[in-house]
N, C-alpha and C positions, 0 to 999 in steps of 0.2 A: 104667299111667297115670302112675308118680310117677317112672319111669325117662323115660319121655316129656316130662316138663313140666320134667326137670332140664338134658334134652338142649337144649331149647324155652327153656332160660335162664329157666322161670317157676319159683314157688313149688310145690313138689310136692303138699306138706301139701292145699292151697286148690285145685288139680286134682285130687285124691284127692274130697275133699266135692265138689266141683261134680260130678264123673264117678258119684259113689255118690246126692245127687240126681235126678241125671237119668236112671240106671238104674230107682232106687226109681219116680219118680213117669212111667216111663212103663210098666215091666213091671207092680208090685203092683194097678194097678187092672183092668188085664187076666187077674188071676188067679180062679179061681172062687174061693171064702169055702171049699171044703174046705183050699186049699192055703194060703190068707192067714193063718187063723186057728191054726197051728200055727208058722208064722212069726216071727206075730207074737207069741206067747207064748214062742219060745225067744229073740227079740231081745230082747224088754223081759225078761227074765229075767236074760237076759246085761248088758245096761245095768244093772242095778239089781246083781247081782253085781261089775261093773267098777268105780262110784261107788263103792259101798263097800272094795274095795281102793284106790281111790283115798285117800279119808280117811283108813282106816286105816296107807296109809304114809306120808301126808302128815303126820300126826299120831307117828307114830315119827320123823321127821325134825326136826320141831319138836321134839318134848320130848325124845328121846333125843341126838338130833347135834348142835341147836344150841341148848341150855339155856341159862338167861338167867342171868345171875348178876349180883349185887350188886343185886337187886331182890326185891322183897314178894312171895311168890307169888299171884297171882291178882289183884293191883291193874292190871297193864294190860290184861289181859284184860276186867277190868269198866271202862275207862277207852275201851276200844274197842267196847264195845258200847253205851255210853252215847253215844259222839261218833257211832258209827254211825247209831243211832235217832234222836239228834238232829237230824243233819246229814240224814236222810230225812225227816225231822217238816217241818223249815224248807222244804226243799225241795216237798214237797208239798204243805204249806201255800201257797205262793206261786204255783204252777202252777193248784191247784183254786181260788184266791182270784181269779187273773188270769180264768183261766177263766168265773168266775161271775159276775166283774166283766161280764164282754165278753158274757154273758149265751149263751152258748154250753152251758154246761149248767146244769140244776138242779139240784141235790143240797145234802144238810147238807153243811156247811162242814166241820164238825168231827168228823165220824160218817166222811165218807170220806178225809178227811185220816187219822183213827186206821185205817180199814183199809187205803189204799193204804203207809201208814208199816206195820203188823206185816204185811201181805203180801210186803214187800220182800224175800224170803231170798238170801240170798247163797249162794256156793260153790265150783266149781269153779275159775270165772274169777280169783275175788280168793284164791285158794292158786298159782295156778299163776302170777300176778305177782308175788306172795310172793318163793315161790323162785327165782322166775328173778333176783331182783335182785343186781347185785353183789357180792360180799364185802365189807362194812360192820360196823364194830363195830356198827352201829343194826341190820342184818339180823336177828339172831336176836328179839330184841324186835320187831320189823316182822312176825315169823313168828308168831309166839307170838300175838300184837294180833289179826293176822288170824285165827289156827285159831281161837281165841276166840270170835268175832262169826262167825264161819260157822257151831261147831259151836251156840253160841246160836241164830242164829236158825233152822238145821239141827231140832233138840230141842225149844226151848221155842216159837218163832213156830209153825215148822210143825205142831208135835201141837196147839197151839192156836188155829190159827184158825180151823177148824170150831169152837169152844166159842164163840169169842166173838162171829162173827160168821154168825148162820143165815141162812138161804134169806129168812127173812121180815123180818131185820136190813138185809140189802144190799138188797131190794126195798123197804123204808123210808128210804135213803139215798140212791137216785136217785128220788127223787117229781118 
């Protein structure tokens, strides 16, 4: 397929997913649940092993190749996960505010402003913009800023938002 879309003068990458959608979602439903359910257990197995070599050499790249120097350890790291939260606080504030205005939903204001803001996890996407950027003296601190605020909300969002917000929390939230 990706020899095909190069020849085709299209994007391989974006022929490769479109062709492996339309494989997946026309074969897997016509498969009996003997064959599905083994499948599906050795692909999410595989995904959840690939993410995590993901991070882990994403995270060798940042601290080992491009280490930040003439700066505090750990101050932009917490500078970018602060500007992150924030910058999803405001933003979701004004969407659920607009929203509530226009009377389009019910909901606490501020009960799901706080969970759409710690649901927000980032990851893959904002590492892999990261890196791709230019060579910049600003690069390696732009790297650093980001693995920060992914592996934050990675760690601490993600193991906590079951605690914070239960089954009977978010059914409280859209009354």
């Amino acid at each position: 397929m990706y020899a095909a879309a190069l020849h085709l003068d299209i994007s391989g990458p974006i022929a490769t997913v479109v062709a492996g959608l339309l494989s997946g979602n026309i074969t897997v439903p016509r498969m009996n649940e003997d064959m599905r359910a083994p499948l599906s257990i050795f692909w999410t197995g595989l995904d959840n092993v690939l993410n995590a070599l993901l991070f882990v050499f994403v995270g060798f790249h940042v601290i080992l190749i491009n280490p930040v120097e003439n700066v505090i350890l750990g101050i932009p790291g917490l500078v970018s996960i602060v500007a992150v939260l924030l910058g999803r606080t405001i933003s979701v504030a004004a969407i659920v505010g607009g929203l509530k205005l226009l009377r389009i939903i019910r909901a606490d204001f501020l009960g799901l402003t706080q969970l759409l803001t710690w649901s927000g996890l980032r990851g893959g996407l904002s590492l892999a913009l990261a890196v791709s950027l230019p060579d910049s003296p600003w690069k390696p601190i732009i790297m650093n800023m980001t693995f920060a605020a992914v592996v934050f909300s990675i760690i601490v969002q993600g193991l906590t938002i079951q605690r914070i917000f239960s089954a009977q929390r978010i059914a409280g939230l859209l009354r």
